[in-house]
C-alpha positions in Angstrom: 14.6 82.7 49.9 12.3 83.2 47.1 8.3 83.4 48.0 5.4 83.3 45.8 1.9 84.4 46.5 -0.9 82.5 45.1 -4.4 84.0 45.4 -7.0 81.6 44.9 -11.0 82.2 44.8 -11.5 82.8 48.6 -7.8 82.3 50.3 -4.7 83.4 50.0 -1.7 82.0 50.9 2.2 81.6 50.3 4.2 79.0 49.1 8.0 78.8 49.8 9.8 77.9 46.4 13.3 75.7 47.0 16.4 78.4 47.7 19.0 78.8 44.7 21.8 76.5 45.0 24.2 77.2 42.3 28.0 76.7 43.2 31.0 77.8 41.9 31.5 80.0 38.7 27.9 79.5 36.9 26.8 81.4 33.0 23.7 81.1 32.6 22.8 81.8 28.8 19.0 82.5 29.2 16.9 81.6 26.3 19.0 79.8 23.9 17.5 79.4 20.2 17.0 77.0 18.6 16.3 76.8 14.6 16.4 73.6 14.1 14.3 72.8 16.7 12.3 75.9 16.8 12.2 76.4 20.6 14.7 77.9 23.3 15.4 76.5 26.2 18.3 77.9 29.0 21.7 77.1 28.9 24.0 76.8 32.3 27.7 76.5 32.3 29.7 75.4 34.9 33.3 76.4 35.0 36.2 74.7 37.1 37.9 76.3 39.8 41.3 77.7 38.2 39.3 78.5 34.7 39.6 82.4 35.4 43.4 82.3 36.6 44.6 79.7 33.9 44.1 81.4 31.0 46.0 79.7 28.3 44.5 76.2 29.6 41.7 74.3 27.4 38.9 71.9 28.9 36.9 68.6 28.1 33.1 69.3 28.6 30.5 67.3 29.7 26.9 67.9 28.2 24.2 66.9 30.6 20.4 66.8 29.6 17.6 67.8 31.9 19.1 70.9 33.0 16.8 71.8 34.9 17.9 69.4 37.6 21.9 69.3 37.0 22.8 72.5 39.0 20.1 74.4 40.9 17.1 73.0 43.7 15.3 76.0 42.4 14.8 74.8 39.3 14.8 70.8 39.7 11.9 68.3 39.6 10.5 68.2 42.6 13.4 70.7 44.1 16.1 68.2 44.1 18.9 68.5 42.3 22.0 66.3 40.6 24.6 68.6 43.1 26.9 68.0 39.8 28.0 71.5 40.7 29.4 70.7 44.7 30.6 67.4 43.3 32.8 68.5 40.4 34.2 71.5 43.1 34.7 68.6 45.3 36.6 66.4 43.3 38.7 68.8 41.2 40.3 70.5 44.3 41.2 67.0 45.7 42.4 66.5 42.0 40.3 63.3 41.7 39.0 64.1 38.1 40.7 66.3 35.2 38.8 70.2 35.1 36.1 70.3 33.0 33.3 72.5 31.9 30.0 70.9 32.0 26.7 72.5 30.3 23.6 71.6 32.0 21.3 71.8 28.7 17.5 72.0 30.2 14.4 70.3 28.5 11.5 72.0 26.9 9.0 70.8 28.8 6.4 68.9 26.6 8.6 68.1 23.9 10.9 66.2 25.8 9.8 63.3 25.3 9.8 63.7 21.8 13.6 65.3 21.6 14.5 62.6 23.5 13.6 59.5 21.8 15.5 57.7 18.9 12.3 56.2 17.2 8.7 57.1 17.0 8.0 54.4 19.5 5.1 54.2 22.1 5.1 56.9 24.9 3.0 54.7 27.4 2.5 50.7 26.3 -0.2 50.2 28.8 -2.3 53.2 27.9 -5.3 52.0 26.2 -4.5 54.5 23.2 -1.4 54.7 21.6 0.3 57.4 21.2 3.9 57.9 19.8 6.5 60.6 20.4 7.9 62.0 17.4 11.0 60.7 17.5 13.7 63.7 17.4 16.2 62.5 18.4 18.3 63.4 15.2 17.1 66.9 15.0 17.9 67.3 18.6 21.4 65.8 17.7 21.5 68.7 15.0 20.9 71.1 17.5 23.5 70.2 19.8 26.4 69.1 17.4 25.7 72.2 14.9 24.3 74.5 17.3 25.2 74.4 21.0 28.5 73.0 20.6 29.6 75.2 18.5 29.0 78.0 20.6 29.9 76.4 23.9 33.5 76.0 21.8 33.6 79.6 20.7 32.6 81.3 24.4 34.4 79.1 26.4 38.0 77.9 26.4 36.8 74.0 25.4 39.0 71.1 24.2 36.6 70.3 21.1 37.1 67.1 19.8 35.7 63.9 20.4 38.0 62.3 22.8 37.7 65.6 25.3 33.5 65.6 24.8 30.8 63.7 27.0 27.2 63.3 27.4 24.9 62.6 30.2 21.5 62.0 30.9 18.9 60.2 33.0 15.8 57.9 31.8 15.0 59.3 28.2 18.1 61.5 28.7 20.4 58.4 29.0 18.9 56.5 26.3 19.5 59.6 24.2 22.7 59.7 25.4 23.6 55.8 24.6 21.8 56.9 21.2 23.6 59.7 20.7 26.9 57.9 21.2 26.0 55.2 18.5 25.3 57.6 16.0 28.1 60.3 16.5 31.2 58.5 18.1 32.9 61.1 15.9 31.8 63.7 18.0 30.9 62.2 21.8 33.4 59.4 23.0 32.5 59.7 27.3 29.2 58.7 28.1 27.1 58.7 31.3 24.3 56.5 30.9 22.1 56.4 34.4 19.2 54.3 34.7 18.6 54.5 30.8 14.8 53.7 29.1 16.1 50.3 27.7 12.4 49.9 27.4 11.6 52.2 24.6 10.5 50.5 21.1 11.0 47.1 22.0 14.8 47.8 23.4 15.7 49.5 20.2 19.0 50.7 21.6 19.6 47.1 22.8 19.6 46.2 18.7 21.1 49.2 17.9 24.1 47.8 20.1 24.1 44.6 18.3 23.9 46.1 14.8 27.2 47.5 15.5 29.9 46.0 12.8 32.4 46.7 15.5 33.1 48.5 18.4 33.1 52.6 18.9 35.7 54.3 20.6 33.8 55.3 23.8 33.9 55.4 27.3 30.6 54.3 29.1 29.0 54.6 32.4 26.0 52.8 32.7 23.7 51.6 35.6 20.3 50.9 36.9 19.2 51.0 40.5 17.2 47.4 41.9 14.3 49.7 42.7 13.0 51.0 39.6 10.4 49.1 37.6 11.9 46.9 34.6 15.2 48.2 35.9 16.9 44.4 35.2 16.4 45.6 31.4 19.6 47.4 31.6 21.6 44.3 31.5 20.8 43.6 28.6 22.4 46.3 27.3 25.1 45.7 28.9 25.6 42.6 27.6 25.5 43.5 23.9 28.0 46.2 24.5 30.4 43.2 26.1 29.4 41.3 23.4 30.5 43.6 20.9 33.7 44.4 22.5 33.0 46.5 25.4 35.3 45.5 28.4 34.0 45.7 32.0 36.3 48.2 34.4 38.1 49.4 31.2 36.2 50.7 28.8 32.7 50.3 30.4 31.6 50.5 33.9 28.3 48.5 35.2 26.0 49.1 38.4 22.9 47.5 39.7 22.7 50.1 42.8 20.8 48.2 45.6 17.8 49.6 46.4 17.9 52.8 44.1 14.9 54.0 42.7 14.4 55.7 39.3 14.4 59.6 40.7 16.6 62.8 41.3 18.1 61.7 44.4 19.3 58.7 43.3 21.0 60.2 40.5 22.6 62.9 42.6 24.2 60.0 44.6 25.7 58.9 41.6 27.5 61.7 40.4 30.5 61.4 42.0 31.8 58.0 40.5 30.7 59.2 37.1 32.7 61.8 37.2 35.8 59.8 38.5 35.3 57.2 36.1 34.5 59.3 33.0 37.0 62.3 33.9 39.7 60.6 35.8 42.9 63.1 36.9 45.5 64.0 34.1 48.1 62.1 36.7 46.2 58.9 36.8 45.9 57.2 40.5 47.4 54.5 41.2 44.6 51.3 40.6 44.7 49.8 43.7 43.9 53.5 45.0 41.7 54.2 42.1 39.3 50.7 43.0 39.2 51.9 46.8 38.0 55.8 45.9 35.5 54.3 43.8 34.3 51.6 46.4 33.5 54.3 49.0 31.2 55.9 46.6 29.7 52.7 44.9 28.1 49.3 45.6 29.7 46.9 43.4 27.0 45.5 41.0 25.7 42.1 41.3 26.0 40.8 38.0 29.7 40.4 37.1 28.8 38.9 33.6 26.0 41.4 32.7 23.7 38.1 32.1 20.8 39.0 29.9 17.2 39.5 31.7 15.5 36.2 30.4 
């Protein structure tokens, strides 16, 4: 276990820091630059069981923001962590999802919220002074399609185009992520949209939806949990992506987790039907089987028709 001393103006004493909790076959690519951000950040790649002994095979990947928290307690907010790592080890020997590499891409800190967002939009609408992120979300786009991809595809044994490459994200990760998918369907087609800032600039992804002339070829999770403030929001989005094509079950899967609150642990408890429903098996279960795997991990949400908030 990891100690570290702190020594303060008259005492001293020791706090324990959360143990390392990486599983499986982990690269960690320390430091990664950025020049079109300007910044670096570290890069952790998780590799399926089987990736070292089947050497001709090729992957989909699944990019996940807030890296921090996608793979290692010693690292996460709060020291709790996604457990994306156990899960995928889980479910891949069980063959319940296709392989896949996943990249846990961690945030910068302060500028997150500024990478993260789509528009220059109000970081806190009930402080009394109002300031605005940046809105980076395009740059940060840049850095990942022209940057990190691109390398992730060169080191690794990837499948690279569109239909094998996801994104994921929490909060301002998943509204990136829904953002993300809007702009560059010809590059991200599986998205996993949990608990997603529908808030931000007066729902701007919900009129980005709308806008749409017609519908994009992608796979989306989405979900909210009933605990999380303004968390009925997210039906809203889910009803402009029905109403502009979207198919519940099919193409687009919707949960309003009972009781869920907008943190790490809640996410964590998620992973494992994101996966299945974003990365299903190459031999695909039977759907009767299919709906009861899923219903052991999930509460069915309680809006079938995705009704608008009012």
């Amino acid at each position: 276990m990891d100690n570290s001393t702190f020594i303060g103006n008259s005492s001293r004493f020791t706090k324990r820091m959360p143990r390392h909790t990486l599983t499986g076959n982990i690269q960690r690519h320390r430091q990664f630059p950025s020049r079109t951000l300007g910044n670096r950040r570290d890069i952790l790649v998780y590799l399926p069981p089987g990736y070292l002994r089947f050497r001709r095979q090729q992957y989909p990947v699944l990019y996940l923001q807030d890296g921090q928290n996608v793979f290692d307690a010693a690292t996460a907010f709060a020291g709790v962590e996604w457990g994306v790592d156990e899960t995928a080890q889980r479910l891949i020997r069980r063959r319940l999802i296709e392989p896949l590499i996943i990249v846990a891409v961690a945030n910068t800190g302060p500028d997150r919220i500024h990478e993260y967002a789509p528009t220059r939009g109000v970081i806190d609408i009930k402080a009394k002074r109002k300031k605005r992120s940046s809105g980076l979300a395009r740059k940060y786009a840049k850095f990942l399609i022209q940057e990190l991809k691109p390398f992730i595809d060169s080191k690794y044994r990837t499948k690279p185009e569109a239909e094998f490459t996801g994104l994921g994200g929490s909060s301002l990760g998943a509204l990136l992520t829904m953002t993300l998918g809007l702009w560059f369907p010809n590059v991200f087609t599986r998205l996993a949209v949990l608990s997603p800032s529908v808030w931000w600039d007066d729902e701007v992804i919900v009129r980005g939806v709308l806008a749409l002339e017609k519908k994009l070829p992608l796979k989306i999770w989405l979900d909210t949990g009933s605990s999380e403030p303004g968390w009925e929001r997210a039906r809203n989005l889910c009803a402009a992506l029905i109403d502009r094509g979207w198919n519940l079950y099919d193409d687009l899967e919707y949960h309003e987790f009972e009781g869920a609150d907008h943190s790490e642990a809640a996410w964590a408890a998620r992973v494992d039907p994101v996966l299945r429903f974003l990365y299903p098996p190459l031999a695909p279960l039977k759907p009767a089987i299919r709906h009861s795997e899923l219903a052991t991990t999930t509460a069915r949400y309680s809006n079938p028709r995705c009704v608008p908030n009012a």
